[in-house]
N, C-alpha and C positions, 0 to 999 in steps of 0.2 A: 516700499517694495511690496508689492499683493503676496499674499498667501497663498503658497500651492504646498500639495499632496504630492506627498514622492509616490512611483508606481506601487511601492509597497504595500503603502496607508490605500490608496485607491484599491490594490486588490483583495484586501483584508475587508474594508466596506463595502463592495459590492457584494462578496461573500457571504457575511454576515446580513446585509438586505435579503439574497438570495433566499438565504436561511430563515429568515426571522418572516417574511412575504410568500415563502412556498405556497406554507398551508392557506394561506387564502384560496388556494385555486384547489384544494383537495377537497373532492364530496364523500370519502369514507378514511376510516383508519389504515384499510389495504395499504392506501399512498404514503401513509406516513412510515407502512415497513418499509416499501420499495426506496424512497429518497432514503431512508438509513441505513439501507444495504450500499449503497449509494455511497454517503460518508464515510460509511466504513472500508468502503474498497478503496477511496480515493485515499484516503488517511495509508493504508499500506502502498497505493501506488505511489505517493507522495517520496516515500521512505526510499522505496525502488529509484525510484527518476534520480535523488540523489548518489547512487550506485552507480548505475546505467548510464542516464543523462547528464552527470555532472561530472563524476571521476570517469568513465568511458568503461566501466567495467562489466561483466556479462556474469548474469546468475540466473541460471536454470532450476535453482533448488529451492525458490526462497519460500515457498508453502511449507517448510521445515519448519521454520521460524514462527509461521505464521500457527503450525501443530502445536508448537513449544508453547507460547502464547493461551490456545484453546486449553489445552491440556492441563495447564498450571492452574486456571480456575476452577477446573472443574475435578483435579485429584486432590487440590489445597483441603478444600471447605472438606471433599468425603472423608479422605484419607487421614485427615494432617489432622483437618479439626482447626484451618488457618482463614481468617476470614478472606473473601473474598477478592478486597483490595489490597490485600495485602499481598493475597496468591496471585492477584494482576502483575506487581513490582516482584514479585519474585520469579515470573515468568521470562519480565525483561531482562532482569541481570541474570538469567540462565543462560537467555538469547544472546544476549552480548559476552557472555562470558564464552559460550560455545563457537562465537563468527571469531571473538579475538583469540580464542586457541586455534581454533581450524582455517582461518583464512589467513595467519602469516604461512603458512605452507603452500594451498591452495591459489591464494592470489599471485606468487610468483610465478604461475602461469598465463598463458595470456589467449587470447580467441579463443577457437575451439576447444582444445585443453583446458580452459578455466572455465569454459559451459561444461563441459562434460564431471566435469570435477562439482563445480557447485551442483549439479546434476545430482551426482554419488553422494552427496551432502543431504539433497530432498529427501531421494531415495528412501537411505539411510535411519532417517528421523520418521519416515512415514512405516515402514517396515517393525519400527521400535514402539511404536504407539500401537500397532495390528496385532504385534504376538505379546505384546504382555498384556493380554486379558484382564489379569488379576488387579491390575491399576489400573488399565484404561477401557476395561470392559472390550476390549478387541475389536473386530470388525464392525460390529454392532454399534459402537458407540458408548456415553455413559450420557446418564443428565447432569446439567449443571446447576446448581445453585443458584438463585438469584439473589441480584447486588443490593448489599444491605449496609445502609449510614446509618448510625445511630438511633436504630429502631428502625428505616424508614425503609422502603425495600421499593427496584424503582422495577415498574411493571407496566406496562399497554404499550403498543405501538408510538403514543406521540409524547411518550416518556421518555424510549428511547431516544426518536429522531432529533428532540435535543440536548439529549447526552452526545451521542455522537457530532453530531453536528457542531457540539461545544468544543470536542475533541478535535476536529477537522479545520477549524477556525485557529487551533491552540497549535496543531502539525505544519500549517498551512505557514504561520506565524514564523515558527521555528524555523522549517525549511527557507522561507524567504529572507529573513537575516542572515542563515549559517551562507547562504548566495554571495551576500556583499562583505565577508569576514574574511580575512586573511586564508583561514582553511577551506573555504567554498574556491576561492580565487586557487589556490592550489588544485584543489578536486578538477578545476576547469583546466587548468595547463596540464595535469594526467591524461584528461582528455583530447587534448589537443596532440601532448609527444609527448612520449614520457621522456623519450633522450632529449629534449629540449627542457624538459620540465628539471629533468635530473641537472643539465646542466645550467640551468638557473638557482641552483641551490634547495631545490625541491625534495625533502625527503621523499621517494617514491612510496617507500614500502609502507611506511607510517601514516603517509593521508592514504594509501590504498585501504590500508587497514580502520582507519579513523570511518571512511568511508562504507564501507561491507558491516562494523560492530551500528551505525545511525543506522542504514537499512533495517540490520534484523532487529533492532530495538521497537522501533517503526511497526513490522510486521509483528510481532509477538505485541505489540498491545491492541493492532486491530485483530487479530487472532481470540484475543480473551474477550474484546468487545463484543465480537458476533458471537460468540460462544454463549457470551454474558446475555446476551441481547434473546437470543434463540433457546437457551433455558437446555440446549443439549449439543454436542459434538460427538464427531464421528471420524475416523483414520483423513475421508476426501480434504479434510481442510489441509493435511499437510500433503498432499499426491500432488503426482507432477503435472495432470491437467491442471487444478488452482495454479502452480508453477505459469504455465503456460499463458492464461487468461491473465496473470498481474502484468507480466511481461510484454501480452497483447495493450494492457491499456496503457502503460508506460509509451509505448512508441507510436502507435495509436493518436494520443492524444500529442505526442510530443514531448521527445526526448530532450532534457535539460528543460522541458519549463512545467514550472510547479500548476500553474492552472491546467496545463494540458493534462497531467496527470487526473486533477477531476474530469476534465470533460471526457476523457477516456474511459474512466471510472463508470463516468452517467451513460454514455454511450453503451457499451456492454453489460452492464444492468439492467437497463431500463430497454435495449431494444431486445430482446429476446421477450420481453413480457407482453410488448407491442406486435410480436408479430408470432404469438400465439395463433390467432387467428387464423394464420395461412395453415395450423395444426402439422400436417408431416412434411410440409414444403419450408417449416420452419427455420431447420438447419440449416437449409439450404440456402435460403433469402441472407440466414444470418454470414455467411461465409464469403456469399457475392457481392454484398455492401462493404464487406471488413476488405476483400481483395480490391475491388473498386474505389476506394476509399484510401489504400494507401498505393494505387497506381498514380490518382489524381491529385495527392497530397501526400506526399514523400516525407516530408521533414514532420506530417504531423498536421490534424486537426488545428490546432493553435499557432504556431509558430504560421505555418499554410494564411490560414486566414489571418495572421498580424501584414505578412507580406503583401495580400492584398489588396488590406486597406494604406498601406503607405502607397504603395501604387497608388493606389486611388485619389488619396490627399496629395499626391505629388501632380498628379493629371489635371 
């Protein structure tokens, strides 16, 4: 019997080509921030899609998480005196400790009511990171530390790109296993009915919950990433426009599938830098493409274009 690659292994190596072949085509350092802003944003949309896209659940607020995240590296190392890998993991089981208290209340709403609520959630955490000045330096922001192993402290642009990029590979990984496991497979009949889910013996409240504590873990360590990466943070990482833009690339790229969330990622990243040029007609181009874009592809960049190559291999 020949040897094949399940779709997993296939997208895991493409990824990692991707990654590892970029910089061939990069003629300065610029490019190697822009693709790590990149990674980093897919790594949180990543997180989201599992929310969103897989349990069917809606969150308005999750730049909260992604604050919590920032903020833990960069009050750790001044305040604490805790190094700064360590103040990454303790951001996360903040984050996760925060969704699994507040989202067994919250998620027993549902539509509107559970945006508006994950909303108050954003809110909430962005409002608390603004007025306490005295740890988070306020509105202002504070700098952050840079990430230090055993002497070694990682610095330049294409030091970053592939930390992150390591990171993205390692999300990317996670997320497409936790897909084919008993609890992705639950996450997916949430999304499908929850009264059909409930009556197949589906704890509802449990994968809801399982589901919202992955996301904000997800965002709180791309959170300290850029934070890490950027040498400083400021209250915008946890507001509800970030809110908005993760949420744009999660659907965007396509709801329920993990590639899409990168290409959503790349997309919104990378085209605003491209259409600089048009200088104040910029917003505007960026808003007519994103509306265009999900008039002519509904389900999503990825998922869009898988349908019409089957077409096509069908024809």
């Amino acid at each position: 019997m020949p040897f094949q690659l399940g779709h997993r292994a296939v997208t895991l190596l493409v990824l990692a080509a991707v990654i590892v072949l970029l910089p061939l085509l990069f003629p300065s350092s610029y490019y190697y921030r822009v693709a790590a802003l990149v990674w980093v944003s897919a790594f949180a949309a990543i997180g989201l899609n599992v929310l969103m896209g897989q349990a069917g659940q809606v969150s308005l607020g999750h730049a909260g998480f992604f604050g919590i995240g920032a903020y833990a590296v960069a009050i750790g190392p001044k305040h604490l005196g805790v190094p700064s890998l360590a103040a990454l993991l303790a951001g996360a089981v903040i984050s996760a400790v925060l969704a699994f208290l507040v989202g067994r209340p919250i998620l027993r709403l549902k539509g509107h009511y559970l945006a508006i609520a994950t909303l108050g959630l954003g809110v909430l955490v962005a409002m608390v990171i603004t007025t306490e000045s005295r740890w988070t330096g306020g509105p202002d922001g504070m700098p952050v530390a840079k990430l230090a192993l055993f002497g070694w402290r990682a610095s330049g642009s294409d030091t970053w790109y592939w930390i992150t990029g390591g990171m993205l590979l390692l999300g990317t990984w996670i997320a497409l296993n936790l897909y084919e496991t008993p609890t992705g497979r639950a996450f997916r009949a949430l999304h499908d009915s929850e009264v059909a889910a409930r009556v197949a013996g589906v704890d509802v409240a449990r994968f809801k919950l399982q589901a919202f504590v992955v996301a904000a873990v997800y965002a709180s360590l791309a959170g300290s990433m850029l934070a890490l990466m950027n040498g400083f943070t400021n209250p915008d990482q946890a507001g509800f426009l970030h809110s908005v833009e993760m949420v744009t690339m999660v659907v965007l790229g396509g709801l329920g599938s993990v590639v899409g969330s990168i290409v959503g990622a790349a997309v919104l990243v990378t085209l605003p830098q491209v259409l600089t040029v048009f200088q104040e007609y910029e917003n505007l181009l960026l808003g007519f493409i994103i509306i265009v874009s999900m008039i002519f592809m509904r389900d999503g960049i990825v998922p869009t274009a898988g349908k019409w190559l089957t077409r096509k291999a069908r024809a």
